[in-house]
C-alpha positions as CSV (number, residue, x, y, z in Angstrom):
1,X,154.5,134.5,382.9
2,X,155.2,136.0,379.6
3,X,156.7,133.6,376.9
4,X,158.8,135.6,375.2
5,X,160.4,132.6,373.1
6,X,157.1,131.6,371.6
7,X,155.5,133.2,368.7
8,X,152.1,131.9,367.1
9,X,152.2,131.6,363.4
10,X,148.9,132.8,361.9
11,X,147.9,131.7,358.2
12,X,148.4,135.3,356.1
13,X,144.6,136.2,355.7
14,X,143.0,139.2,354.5
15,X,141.9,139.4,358.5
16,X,145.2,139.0,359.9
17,X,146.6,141.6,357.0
18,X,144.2,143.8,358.6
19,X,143.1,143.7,361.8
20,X,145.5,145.0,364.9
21,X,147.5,142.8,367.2
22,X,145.8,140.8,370.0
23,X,146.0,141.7,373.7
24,X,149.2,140.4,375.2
25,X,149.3,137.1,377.1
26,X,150.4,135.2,379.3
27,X,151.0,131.0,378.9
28,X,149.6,129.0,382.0
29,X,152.3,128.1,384.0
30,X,152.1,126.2,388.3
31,X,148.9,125.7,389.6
32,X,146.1,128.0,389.1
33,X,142.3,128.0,390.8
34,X,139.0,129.5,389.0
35,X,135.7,129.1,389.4
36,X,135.2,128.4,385.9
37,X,137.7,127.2,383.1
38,X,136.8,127.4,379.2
39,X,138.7,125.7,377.2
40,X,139.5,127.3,374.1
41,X,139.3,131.5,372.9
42,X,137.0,130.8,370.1
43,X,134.0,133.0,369.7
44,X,131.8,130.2,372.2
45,X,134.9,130.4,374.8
46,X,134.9,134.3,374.7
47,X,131.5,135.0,374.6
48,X,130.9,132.6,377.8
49,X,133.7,134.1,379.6
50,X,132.3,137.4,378.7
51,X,128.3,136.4,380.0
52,X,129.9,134.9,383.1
53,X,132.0,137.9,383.9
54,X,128.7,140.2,383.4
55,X,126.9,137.8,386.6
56,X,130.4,138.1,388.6
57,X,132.0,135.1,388.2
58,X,135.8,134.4,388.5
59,X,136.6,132.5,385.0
60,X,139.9,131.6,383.4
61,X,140.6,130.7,379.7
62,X,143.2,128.7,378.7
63,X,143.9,128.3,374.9
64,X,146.2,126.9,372.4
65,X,147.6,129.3,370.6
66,X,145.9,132.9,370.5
67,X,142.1,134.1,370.7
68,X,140.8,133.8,367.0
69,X,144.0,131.6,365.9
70,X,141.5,128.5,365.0
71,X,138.4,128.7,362.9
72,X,137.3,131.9,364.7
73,X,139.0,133.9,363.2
74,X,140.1,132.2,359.3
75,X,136.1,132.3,358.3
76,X,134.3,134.2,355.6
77,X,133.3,136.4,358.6
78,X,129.1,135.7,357.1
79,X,126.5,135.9,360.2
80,X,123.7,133.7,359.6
81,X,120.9,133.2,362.0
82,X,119.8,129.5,361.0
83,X,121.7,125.9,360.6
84,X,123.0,124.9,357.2
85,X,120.4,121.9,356.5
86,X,118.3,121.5,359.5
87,X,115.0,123.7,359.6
88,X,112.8,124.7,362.6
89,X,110.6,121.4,362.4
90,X,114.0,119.2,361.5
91,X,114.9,120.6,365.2
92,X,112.0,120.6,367.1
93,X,111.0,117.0,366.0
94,X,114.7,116.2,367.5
95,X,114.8,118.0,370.3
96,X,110.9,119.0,371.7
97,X,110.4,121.7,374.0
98,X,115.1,122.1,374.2
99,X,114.4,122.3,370.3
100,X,112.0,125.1,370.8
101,X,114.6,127.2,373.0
102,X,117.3,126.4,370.8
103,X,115.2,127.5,367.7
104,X,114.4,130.5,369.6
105,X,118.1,131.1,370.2
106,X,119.0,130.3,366.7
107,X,116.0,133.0,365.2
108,X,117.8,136.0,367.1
109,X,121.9,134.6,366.5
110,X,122.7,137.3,364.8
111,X,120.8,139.8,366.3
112,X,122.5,139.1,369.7
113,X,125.9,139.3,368.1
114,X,125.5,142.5,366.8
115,X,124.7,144.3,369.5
116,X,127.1,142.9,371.6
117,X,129.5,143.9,369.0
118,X,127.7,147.4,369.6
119,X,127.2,147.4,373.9
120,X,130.5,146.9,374.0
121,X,131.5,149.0,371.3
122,X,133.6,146.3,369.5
123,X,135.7,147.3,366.0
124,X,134.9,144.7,363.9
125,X,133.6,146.0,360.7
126,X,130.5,144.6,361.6
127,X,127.8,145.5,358.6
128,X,123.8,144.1,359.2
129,X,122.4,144.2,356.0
130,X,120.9,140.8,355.9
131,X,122.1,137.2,354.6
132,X,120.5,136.3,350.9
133,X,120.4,132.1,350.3
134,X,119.9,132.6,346.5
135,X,118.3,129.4,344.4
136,X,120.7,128.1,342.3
137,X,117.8,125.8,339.9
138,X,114.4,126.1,339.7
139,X,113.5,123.0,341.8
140,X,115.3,124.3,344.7
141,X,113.0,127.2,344.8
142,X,111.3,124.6,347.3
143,X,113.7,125.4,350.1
144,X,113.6,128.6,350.0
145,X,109.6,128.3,350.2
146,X,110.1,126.1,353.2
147,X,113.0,128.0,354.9
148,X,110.6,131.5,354.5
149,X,107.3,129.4,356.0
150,X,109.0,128.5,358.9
151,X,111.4,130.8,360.1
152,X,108.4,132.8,359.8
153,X,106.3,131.1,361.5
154,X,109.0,131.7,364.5
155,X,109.2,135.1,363.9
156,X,112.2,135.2,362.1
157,X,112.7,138.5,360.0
158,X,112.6,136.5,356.5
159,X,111.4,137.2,353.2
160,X,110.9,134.8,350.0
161,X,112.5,136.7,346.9
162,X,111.4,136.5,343.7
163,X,113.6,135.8,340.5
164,X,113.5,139.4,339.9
165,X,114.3,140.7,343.0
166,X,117.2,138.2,343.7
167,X,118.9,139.9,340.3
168,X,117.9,142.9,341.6
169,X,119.7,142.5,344.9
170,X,122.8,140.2,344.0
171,X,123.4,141.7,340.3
172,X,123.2,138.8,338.6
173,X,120.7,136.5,336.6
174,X,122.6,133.1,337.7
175,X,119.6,132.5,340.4
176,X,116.1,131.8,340.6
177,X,114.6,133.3,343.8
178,X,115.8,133.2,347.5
179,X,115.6,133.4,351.3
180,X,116.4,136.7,352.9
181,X,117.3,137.2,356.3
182,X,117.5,140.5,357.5
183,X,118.9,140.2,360.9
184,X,121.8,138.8,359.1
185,X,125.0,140.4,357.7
186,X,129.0,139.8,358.4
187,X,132.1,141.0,360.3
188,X,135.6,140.7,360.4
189,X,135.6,137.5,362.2
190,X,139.5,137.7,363.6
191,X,138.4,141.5,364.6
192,X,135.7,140.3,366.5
193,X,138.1,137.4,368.4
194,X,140.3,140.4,369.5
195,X,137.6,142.7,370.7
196,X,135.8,140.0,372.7
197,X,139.1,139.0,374.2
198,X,140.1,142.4,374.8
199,X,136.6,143.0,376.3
200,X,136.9,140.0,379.0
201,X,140.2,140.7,380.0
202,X,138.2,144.5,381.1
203,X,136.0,142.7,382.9
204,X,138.1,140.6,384.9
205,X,138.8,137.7,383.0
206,X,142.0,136.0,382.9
207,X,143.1,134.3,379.0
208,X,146.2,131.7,379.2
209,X,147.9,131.7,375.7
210,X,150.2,129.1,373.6
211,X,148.7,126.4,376.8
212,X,147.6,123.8,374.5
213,X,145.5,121.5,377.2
214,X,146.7,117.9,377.3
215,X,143.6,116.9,378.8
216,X,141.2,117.2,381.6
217,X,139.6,115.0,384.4
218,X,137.3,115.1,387.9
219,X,139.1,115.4,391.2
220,X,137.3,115.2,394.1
221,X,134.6,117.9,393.4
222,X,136.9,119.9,391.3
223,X,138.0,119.8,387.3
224,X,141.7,120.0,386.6
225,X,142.6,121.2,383.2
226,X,146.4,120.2,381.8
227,X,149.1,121.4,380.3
228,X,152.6,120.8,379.4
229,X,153.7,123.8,381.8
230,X,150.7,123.8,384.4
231,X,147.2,122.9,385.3
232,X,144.0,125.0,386.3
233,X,141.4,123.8,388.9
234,X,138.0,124.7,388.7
235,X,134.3,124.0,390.2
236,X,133.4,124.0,386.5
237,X,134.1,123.1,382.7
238,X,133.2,124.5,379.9
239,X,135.0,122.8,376.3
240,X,134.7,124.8,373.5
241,X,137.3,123.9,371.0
242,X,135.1,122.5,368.3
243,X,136.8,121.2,365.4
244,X,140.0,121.8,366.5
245,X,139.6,119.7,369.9
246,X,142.0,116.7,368.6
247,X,144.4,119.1,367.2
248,X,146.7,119.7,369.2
249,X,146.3,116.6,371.5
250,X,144.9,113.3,371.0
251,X,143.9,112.6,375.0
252,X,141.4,116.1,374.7
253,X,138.1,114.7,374.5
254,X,138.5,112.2,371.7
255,X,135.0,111.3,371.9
256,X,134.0,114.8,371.1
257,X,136.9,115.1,368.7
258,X,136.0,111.9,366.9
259,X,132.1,113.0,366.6
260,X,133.3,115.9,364.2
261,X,134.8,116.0,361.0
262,X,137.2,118.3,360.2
263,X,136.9,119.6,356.7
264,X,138.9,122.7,355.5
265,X,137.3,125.7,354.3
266,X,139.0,127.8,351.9
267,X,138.3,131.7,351.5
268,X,140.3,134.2,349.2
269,X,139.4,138.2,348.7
270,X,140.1,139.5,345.5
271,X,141.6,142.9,345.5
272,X,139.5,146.3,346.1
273,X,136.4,146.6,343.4
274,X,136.2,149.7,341.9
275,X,133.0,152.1,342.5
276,X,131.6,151.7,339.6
277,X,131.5,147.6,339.8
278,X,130.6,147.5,343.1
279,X,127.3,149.5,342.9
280,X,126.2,146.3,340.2
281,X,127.3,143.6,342.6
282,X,125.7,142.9,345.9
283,X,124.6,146.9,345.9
284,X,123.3,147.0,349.0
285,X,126.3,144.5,351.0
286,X,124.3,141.6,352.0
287,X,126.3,138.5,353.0
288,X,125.4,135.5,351.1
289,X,125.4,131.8,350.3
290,X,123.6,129.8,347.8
291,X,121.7,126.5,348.3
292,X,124.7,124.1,346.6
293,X,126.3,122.2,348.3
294,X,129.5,123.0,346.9
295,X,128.3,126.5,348.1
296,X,128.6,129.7,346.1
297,X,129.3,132.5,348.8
298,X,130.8,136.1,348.8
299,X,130.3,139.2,351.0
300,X,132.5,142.5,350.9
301,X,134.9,143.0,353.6
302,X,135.4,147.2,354.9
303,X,137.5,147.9,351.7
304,X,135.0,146.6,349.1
305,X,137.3,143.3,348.8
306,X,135.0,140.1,347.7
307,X,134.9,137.8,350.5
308,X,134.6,134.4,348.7
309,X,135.9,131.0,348.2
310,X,135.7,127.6,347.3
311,X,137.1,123.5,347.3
312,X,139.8,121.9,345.4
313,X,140.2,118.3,345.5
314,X,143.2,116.4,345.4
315,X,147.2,117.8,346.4
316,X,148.8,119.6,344.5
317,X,149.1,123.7,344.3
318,X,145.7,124.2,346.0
319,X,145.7,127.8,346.2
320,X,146.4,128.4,342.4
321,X,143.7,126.1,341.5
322,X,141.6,127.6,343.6
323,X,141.9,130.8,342.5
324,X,141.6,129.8,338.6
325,X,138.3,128.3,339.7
326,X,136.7,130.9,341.4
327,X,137.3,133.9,339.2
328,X,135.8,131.2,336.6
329,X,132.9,131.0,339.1
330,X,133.1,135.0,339.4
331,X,133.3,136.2,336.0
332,X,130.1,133.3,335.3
333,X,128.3,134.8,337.9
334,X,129.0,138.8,337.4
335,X,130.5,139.3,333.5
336,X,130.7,143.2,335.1
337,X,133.3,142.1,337.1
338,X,135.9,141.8,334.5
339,X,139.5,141.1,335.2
340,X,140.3,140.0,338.8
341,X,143.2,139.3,341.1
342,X,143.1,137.7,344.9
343,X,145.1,139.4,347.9
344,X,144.9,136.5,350.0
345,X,144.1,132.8,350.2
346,X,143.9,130.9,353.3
347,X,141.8,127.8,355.2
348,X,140.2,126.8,358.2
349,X,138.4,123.8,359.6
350,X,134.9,123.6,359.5
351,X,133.5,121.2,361.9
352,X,131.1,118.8,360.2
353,X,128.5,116.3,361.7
354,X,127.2,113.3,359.9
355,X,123.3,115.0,360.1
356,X,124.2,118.6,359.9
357,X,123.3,119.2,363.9
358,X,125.4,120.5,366.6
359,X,126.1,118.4,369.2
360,X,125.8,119.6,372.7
361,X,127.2,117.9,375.7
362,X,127.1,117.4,379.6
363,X,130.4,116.2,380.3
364,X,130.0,116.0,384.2
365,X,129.0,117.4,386.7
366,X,129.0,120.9,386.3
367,X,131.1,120.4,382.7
368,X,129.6,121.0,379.4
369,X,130.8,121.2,375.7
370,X,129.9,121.7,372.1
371,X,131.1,120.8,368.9
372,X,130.0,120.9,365.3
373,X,129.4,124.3,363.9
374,X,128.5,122.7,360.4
375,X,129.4,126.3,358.7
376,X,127.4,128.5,361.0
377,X,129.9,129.2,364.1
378,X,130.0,132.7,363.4
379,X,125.9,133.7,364.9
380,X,125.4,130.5,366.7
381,X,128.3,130.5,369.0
382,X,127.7,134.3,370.6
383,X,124.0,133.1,372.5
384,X,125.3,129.9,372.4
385,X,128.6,130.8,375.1
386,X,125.5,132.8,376.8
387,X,124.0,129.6,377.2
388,X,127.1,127.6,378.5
389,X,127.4,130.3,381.0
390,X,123.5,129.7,382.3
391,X,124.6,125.8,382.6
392,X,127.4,126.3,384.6
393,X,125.8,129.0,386.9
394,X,123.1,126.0,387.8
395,X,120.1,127.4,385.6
396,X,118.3,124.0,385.2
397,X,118.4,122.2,381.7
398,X,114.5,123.1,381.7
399,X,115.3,126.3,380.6
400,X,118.0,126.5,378.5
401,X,118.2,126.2,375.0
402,X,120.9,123.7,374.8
403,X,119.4,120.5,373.2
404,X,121.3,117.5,375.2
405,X,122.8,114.5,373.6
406,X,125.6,112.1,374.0
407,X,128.5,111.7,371.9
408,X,128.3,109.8,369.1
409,X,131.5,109.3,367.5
410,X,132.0,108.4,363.7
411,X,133.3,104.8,363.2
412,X,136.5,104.7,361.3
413,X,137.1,108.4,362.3
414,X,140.8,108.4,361.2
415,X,140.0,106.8,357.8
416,X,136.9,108.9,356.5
417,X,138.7,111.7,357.4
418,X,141.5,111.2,354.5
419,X,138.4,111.0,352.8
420,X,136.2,113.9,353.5
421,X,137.7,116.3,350.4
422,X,135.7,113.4,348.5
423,X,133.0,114.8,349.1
424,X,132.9,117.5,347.0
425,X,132.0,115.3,343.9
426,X,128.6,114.0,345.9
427,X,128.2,117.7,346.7
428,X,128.7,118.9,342.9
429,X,126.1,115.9,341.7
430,X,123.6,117.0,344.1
431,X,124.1,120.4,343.2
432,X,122.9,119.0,339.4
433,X,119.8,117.2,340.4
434,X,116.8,118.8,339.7
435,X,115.4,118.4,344.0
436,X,114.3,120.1,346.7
């Protein structure tokens, strides 16, 4: 049934500014049947709905509010093909021979999103030119070294850049060597939302819209998914609402809600850089993100915009802040840039785990979920939802690369929470230290 009384209030991004309209959906409503039910139209939801639509099978998504509405579609849009702290080794030692796959999957992230973006023929203003991890001292010219040696050693497309070639690709002497990626690059994240949505609903797929689900449990040898106007029964579960699972209701999962932090992210695009500027900053478009921890990050969107952003602490007129900060940040970084304006400023959560890994879950029988995207959603979650869709096909654990583990929640969830924006100080005197 259509719900024409409803209507889903999206944060004014540069993405929703500029990308078109969504497909047109319906809310669940009575009983429905599927053979498979995903639980949120994220880019992990979509992208298994669209694997298990390619092997035939009869799947049904039932989301909150719209495909994209959550963090999906409010990120910087960045592609980046490897975890924000954990290397190869860190995962391998974790997970043997699942760590192996998963590190595997991880090396070709964003290679697999792009050319699904491309099979499909997908308009998201996707651009590969490769993700740069600048050094932002001279002792942190460690990670990059050990980033380079073992991505490489998995053959990951990397390269270890030099001071001068750094400036040379970014335009500015604020770094001190880097990591390049090449398979990397960015998109317009909500663009992408839409186009996989659109793309699954060709294949067969059926999306249930402004359903937020209640909660979900085992009958008989079926999974029942609820909602305040209906329920869906399938012979399996996937949950991909990450760090939005508690959102919208507390009885979703809390053990997986609990084992994330929600932190928001904050991006902001200043307005259109003129020719001439552009050429001297980022000249040939790579995406990129600096090692701080308070990280330094800025791609161009399709209209030579500057995709950036940043963290305020404290209330208060966040947005204005912001924005005095970061064209601080700018101007420090790129004196060439001269006088600048933002468009838009909005925020998103970013799901965070206590050791920077995502946590992967068998939920039952023939029921998995994920959360904890740690900043890297955007790659990751594209093989990933391939991955889900193996698992609930029966391919044995054996051979997928989805590294198994049990939630863990955070003690005093509710409490650190209020206090995650803290920190951003720890972050900032890290960022000082003179360490690898």
């Amino acid at each position: 049934m259509r719900d024409t009384t409803s209507n889903v209030q999206w944060p004014p991004s540069l993405w929703v500014a500029q990308t078109p309209a969504g497909p047109d959906l319906s809310y669940l409503e009575g009983s429905e049947r599927a053979d498979v039910v995903v639980i949120g139209a994220g880019f992990t939801g979509l992208s298994t709905a669209l694997h298990l639509r390619e092997a035939g099978v009869d799947v049904a998504i039932v989301e909150a509010m719209e495909p994209g509405w959550g963090a999906s579609g409010r990120n910087n849009g960045q592609v980046i093909p490897t975890l924000s702290r954990p290397d190869p080794d860190d995962i391998i030692a974790r997970h043997a021979a699942a760590g192996e796959r998963f590190v595997a999957m991880l090396r070709d992230s964003a290679a697999t999103l792009f050319d699904t973006v491309r099979r499909y023929g997908i308009e998201a203003e996707h651009e590969q030119a490769g993700w740069v991890q600048p050094v932002h001292s001279p002792g942190r010219i460690k990670i990059a070294e050990r980033r380079f040696k073992q991505w490489s050693k998995v053959g990951a497309p990397v390269e270890l850049l030099s001071r001068d070639q750094v400036r040379d690709m970014l335009g500015s002497d604020a770094w001190h060597g880097g990591f390049w990626n090449k398979s990397g690059g960015h998109i317009n994240p909500l663009a992408l939302a839409r186009g996989l949505a659109r793309t699954v609903l060709g294949l067969g797929a059926r999306i249930y819209a402004r359903s937020p689900v209640i909660d979900f449990a085992r009958r008989g040898d079926r999974w029942v998914v609820r909602t305040d106007r209906g329920e869906l029964s399938a012979r399996a579960l996937v949950l991909a609402s990450n760090a939005y699972t508690g959102e919208f209701s507390k009885t979703l999962a809390p053990e997986i809600a609990h084992e994330v932090m929600p932190v928001l992210s904050w991006q902001m695009t200043t307005q259109p850089l003129s020719d001439n500027v552009r050429k001297t900053i980022i000249p040939a478009r790579q995406a990129m993100s600096d090692t701080r921890g308070e990280l330094y990050f800025a791609r161009y969107d399709a209209r030579n915009r500057l995709v950036t952003g940043g963290a305020v602490i404290g209330p208060g007129n966040k947005a204005e802040r912001l924005k005095a900060r970061v064209t601080e940040r700018l101007q420090r970084l790129w004196p060439q840039i001269g006088e600048i304006s933002f468009d838009y400023v909005w925020n998103g959560y970013v799901g965070m785990t206590t050791d920077y890994m995502p946590r992967i879950h068998r939920l039952g029988p023939d029921a998995y979920g994920w959360t904890g995207c740690n900043g890297r959603a955007v790659a990751l979650t594209i093989p990933l939802g391939a991955e889900l869709a193996k698992a609930v096909r029966g391919v044995p654990a054996n051979e997928l690369a989805l590294p198994f583990s049990e939630p863990v929640t955070i003690p005093a969830h509710t409490l650190l929470r209020k206090l995650a924006p803290l920190m951003l100080l720890v972050y900032r005197r890290r960022d000082a230290r003179e360490i690898a």
